[in-house]
C-alpha positions in Angstrom: -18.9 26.7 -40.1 -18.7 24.4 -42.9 -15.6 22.3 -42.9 -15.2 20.3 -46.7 -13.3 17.0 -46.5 -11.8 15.8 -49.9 -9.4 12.9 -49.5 -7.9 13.6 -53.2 -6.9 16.8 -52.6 -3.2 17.0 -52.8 -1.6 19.8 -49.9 2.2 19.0 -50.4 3.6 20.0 -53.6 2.2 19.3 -56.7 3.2 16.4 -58.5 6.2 17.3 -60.8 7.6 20.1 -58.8 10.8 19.8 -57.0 11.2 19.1 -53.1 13.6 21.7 -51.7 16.4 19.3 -49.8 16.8 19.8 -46.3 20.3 21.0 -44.8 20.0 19.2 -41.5 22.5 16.6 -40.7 22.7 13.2 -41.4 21.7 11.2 -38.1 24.5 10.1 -35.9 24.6 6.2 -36.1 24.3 5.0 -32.3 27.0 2.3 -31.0 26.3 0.2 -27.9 28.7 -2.2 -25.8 27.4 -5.5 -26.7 30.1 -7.0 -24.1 27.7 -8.1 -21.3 25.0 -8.9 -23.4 28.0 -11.7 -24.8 29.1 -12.4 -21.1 25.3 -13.5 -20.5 24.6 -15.5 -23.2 27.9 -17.3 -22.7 26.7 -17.5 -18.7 23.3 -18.8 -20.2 24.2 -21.1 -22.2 26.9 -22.8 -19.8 24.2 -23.8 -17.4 23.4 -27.3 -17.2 20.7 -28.9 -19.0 20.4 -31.4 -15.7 20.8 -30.9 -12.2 22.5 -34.2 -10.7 21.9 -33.0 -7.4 18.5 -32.5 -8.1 18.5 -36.0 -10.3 20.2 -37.9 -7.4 17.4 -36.2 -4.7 14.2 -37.0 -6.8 15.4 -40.9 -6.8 16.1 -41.0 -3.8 12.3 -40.1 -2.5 10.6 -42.6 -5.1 13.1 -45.4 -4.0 11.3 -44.1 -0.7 8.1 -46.8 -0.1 6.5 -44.2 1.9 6.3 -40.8 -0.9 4.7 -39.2 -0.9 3.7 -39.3 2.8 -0.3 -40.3 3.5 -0.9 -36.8 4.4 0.4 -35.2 1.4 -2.1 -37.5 -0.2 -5.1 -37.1 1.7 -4.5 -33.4 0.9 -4.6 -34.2 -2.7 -7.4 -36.0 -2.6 -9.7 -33.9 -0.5 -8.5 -30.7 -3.0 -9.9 -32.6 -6.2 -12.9 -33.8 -4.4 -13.4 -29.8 -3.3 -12.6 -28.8 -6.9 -15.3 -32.1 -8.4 -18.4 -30.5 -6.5 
């Protein structure tokens, strides 16, 4: 079987001719409710930048003379010097 491959060969209509238009309907345009997707940005961007709670918490442990805790550093520590060999 010989199969012949020609990339210029026009298989539509030929240039000039008239296209036959199609009866088929003009596509439905779809709606969507776009109400919760406003609800959520309004919820999103009514969150607070900065957490006081959170603020008031982190002072507190630095004002601490003991944080972190010696253990919590010795556990640092020996996790870089595993990582450095």
């Amino acid at each position: 079987m010989n199969i012949e491959f020609n990339p210029n060969r026009i298989t539509g209509p030929a240039a000039g001719q008239p296209v036959a238009k199609s009866d088929a309907p003009a596509p439905q345009q779809d709606t969507a409710s776009l109400g919760k997707a406003d609800e959520l940005k309004s919820a999103i961007n009514n969150i607070p930048l900065v957490r006081p709670e959170k603020v008031a918490a982190a002072r507190e442990a630095i004002s601490d003379a003991k944080y972190p805790p010696d253990s919590m550093l010795r556990a640092i520590s020996a996790l870089i010097a595993e990582k450095l060999k």
